[in-house]
C-alpha positions, -999 to 999 in steps of 0.1 A, spaced: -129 -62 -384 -94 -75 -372 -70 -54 -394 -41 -63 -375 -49 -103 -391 -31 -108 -421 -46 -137 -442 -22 -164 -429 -33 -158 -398 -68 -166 -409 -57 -197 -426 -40 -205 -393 -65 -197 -373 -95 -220 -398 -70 -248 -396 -64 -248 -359 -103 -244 -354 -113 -274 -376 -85 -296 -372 -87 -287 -331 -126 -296 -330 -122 -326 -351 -99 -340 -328 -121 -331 -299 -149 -350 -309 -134 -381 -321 -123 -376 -280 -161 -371 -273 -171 -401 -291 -149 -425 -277 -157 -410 -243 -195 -409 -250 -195 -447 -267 -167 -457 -234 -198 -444 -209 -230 -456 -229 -242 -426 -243 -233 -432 -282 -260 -407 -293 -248 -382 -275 -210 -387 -291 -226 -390 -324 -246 -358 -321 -210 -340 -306 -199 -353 -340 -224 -340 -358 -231 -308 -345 -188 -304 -354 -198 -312 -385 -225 -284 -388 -203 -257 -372 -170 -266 -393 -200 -272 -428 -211 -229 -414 -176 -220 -408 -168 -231 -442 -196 -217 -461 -195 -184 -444 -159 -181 -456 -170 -188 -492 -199 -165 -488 -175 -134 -476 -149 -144 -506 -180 -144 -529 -189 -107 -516 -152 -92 -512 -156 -100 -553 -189 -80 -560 -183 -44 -569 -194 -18 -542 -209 -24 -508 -240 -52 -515 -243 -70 -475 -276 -79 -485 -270 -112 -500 -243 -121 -476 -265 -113 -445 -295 -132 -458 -275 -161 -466 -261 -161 -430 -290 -156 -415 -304 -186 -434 -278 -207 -425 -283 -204 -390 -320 -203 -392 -314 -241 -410 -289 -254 -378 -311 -237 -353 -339 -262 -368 -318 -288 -373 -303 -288 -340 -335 -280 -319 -355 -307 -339 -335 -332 -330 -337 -321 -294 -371 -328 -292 -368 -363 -314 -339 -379 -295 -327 -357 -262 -294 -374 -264 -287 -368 -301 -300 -328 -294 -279 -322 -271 -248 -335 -287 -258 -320 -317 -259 -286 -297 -226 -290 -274 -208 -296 -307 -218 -262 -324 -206 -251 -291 -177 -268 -290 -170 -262 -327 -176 -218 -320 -157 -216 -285 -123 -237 -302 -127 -210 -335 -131 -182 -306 -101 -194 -284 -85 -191 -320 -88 -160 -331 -79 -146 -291 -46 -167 -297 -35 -153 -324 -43 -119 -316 -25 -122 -287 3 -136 -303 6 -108 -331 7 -84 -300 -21 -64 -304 -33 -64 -269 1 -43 -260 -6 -11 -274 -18 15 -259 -49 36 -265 -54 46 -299 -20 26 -306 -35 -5 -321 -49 -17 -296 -75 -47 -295 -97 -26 -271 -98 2 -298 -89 28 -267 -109 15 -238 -81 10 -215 -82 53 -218 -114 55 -195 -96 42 -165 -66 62 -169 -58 79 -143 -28 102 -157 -54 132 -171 -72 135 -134 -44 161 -124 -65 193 -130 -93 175 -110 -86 181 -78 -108 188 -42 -109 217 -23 -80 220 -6 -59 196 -22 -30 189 -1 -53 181 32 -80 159 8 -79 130 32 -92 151 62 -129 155 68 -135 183 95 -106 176 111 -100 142 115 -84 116 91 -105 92 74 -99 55 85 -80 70 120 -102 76 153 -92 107 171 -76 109 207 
């Protein structure tokens, strides 16, 4: 999906991720315990938990399939779709038991998927793959292309030379 990731940057980026969410909810729970909401700072910690437990098994499910021979996404889709089917229930159940724990549980999945997002941006940033232009490795895979202005030379207006004058009179200027 990202061919301009070499597997060190994965590594890098898992690490940062895991290690970068674990610090931020050891920071939630203290804050959370600090302003008497403990559930709430141990369902941030647990719903870490459950994103960093799905990161990790989704890389061990893709490992697994990269080894299979020939193209079999069957297994690897179910499995993902049962492991978020599982958090989904777990997180929403315990929404409706304990409101606080819920929604700690849920802003830590959040937390846990926007710090392994803001990862993977970083480092493709860093590995300069937003500098190319369109078609030249870029990120945007050519998109930058449709607002390119350099190709509307053979599109011009009647008249070209005069194509800010409407019957006469400039566009934007009152006449005398």
């Amino acid at each position: 999906m990202f061919p301009q990731l070499s597997l060190p940057d994965l590594a890098r980026i898992s690490r940062r991720a895991v290690f970068g969410s674990i610090a931020l909810g050891v920071v939630g729970l203290v804050c959370c315990v600090a302003l008497g909401a403990s559930l709430v700072g141990l369902g941030l910690c647990l719903g870490i938990a459950l994103g960093v437990a799905n990161f990790r098994m989704v890389q061990g499910s893709v490992a697994k399939a990269g080894r299979r021979p020939g193209p079999q996404r069957r297994p690897l889709a179910l499995n993902t779709l049962s492991r978020l089917a599982i958090i989904s229930a777990v997180a929403l159940g315990l929404l409706f038991v304990s409101f606080d724990l819920g929604f700690g549980v849920l802003a830590g999945l959040a937390v846990f998927q926007f710090l392994l997002l803001f990862a993977v941006i970083r480092s493709i940033i860093k590995s300069g793959a937003l500098s190319g232009g369109a078609g030249h490795g870029s990120l945007l895979g050519g998109i930058g292309g449709m607002f390119s202005v350099d190709d509307l030379g053979d599109v011009t207006p009647h008249g070209a030379g005069d194509h800010h004058e409407l019957n006469g009179h400039d566009e934007g200027r009152e006449s005398a």
